[in-house]
N, C-alpha and C positions, 0 to 999 in steps of 0.2 A: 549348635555351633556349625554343624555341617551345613543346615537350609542358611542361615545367617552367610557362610562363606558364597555359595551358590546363587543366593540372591544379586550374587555382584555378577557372575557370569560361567562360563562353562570353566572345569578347573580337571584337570589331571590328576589322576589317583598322586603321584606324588607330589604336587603342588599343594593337593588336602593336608597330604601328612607333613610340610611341611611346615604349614598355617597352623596345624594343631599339635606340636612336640609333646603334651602331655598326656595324649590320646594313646596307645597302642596300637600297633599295626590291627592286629587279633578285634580291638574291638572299634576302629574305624569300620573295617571289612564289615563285622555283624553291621553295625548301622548302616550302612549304604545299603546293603541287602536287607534290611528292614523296609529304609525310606523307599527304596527299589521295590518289594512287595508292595507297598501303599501309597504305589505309582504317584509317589511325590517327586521323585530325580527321576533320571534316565540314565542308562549307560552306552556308551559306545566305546565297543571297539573297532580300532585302529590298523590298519596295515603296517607291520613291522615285527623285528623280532628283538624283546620279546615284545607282543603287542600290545601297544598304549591303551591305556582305557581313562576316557574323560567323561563326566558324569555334571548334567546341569539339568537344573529344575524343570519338571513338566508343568503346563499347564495350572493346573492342582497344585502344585508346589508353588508358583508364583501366585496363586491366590491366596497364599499364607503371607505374604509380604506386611501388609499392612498389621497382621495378628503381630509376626514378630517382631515389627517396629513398635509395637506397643508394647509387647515385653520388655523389650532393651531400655523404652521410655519411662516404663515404672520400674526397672530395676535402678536404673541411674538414679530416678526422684530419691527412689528407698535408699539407697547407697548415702545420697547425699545425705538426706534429713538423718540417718544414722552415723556418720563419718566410717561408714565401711568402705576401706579402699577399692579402685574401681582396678579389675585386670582387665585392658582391654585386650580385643578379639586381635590374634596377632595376621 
């Protein structure tokens, strides 16, 4: 969900959690510093107090674009041909 949110563009640690409410604070953090070790996102901090930190895909993260548009494509097909309702990404 996180490279899905970031595929669209740079997004603010609370703008993530915003987009993901059933996510935990606790274990957004672990995954950004996941994706962050496997130099998939980036982070920056900000000038301010306290200071902002906005995180958007490196290089290597943007060449998963098309992997996870094909996720979402076979999830959808799957969803339909099963009638399992679709939660989409908020």
């Amino acid at each position: 969900m996180i490279l899905a949110h970031l595929k669209e563009g740079v997004h603010r640690y609370g703008e993530l959690r915003r987009r993901m409410p059933d996510v935990s604070e606790k274990m957004l953090t672990q995954r950004l510093r996941e994706l962050e070790r496997a130099r998939l996102i980036s982070r920056t901090v900000h000038d301010g107090v306290p200071a902002p930190v906005s995180y958007r895909l490196t290089d290597e993260g943007v060449s998963l674009a098309p992997v996870l548009q094909a996720l979402y494509d076979w999830g959808t097909t799957h969803a339909t041909r099963h009638a399992i309702p679709l939660d989409p990404i908020s």
